[in-house]
Structures are given as structure tokens and as C-alpha cells.
C-alpha positions in Angstrom: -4.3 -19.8 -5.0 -1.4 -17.4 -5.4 -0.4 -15.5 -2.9 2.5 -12.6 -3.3 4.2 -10.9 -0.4 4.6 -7.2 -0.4 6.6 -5.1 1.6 5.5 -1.3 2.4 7.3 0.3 -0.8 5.2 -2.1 -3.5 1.7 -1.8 -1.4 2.7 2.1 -1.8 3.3 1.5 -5.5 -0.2 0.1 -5.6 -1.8 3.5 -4.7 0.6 6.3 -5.7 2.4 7.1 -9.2 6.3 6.2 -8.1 8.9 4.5 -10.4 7.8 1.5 -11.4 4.3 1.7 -10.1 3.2 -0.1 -13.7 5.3 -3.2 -13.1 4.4 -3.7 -9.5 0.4 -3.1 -11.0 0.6 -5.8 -13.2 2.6 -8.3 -11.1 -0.1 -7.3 -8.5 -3.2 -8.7 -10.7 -1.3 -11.8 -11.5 -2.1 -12.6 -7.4 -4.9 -13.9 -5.8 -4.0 -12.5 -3.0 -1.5 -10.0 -1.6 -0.3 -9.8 2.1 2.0 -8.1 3.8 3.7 -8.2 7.3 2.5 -6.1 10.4 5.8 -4.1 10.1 5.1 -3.8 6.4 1.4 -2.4 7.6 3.2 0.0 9.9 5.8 1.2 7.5 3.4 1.7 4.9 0.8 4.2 7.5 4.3 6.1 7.3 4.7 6.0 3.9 0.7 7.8 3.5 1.6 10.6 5.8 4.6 11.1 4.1 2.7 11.5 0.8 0.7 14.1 2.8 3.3 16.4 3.7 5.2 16.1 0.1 1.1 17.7 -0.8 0.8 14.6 -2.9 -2.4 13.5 -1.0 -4.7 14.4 1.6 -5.5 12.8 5.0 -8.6 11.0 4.0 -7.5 9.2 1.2 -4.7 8.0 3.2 -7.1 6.7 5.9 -9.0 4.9 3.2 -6.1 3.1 2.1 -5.1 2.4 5.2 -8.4 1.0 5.9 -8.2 -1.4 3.1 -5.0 -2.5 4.0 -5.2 -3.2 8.1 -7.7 -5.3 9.8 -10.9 -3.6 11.7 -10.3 -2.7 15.4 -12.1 -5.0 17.6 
């Protein structure tokens, strides 16, 4: 199995059009997995927001990335 660790900025590249969102795409489907840290997690929530006040997304399709990337609350 191969894993590949992400910090915030590639799992960002994953969902929004940045410089060099193609390359991080296609090292990205060379993995059987991706994971990333909790801080990672954290810094990438701020990332999403960000997006939303730059008008470059809305709300809810942060929270459904989000979703996919963090762990259901118990």
C-alpha cells in the first residue's frame, strides 16, 4: 500500500485550481492513500474559508470538503 503525506497547501491543491494543482493531482492518484496531520486538517479548514472570502467558493462546498477530509464527530 502507498501511502503519501500531505500537508494543508497540497490537500488544497486537490480541490481548488492553484499553481501546480496538475502535478500535485497526478502524484495524488499514484497513492493508495493520502493522510495528513491534525494540524494539517486544521490549517487546511483555514485555507476553505479563505477561498470563501477571496469569492472563490461558497460555504457549503467548503464544509463538504472538509467533511471528506476530517473524521465524523462522535
Amino acid at each position: 500500500m502507498k501511502q503519501l503525506f500531505f500537508d494543508a497547501a497540497y490537500i488544497g491543491k486537490l480541490h481548488w485550481r492553484e499553481p501546480s494543482s496538475a502535478e500535485v493531482q497526478t502524484l495524488a492518484a499514484t497513492a493508495d492513500e493520502i493522510v495528513c496531520s491534525h494540524h494539517g486538517r486544521a490549517e487546511f479548514c483555514s485555507i476553505g474559508f479563505r477561498k470563501v472570502r477571496e469569492g472563490l467558493t461558497t460555504p457549503a462546498a467548503v464544509r463538504g470538503v472538509i467533511a471528506q477530509h476530517l473524521p465524523p464527530r462522535r
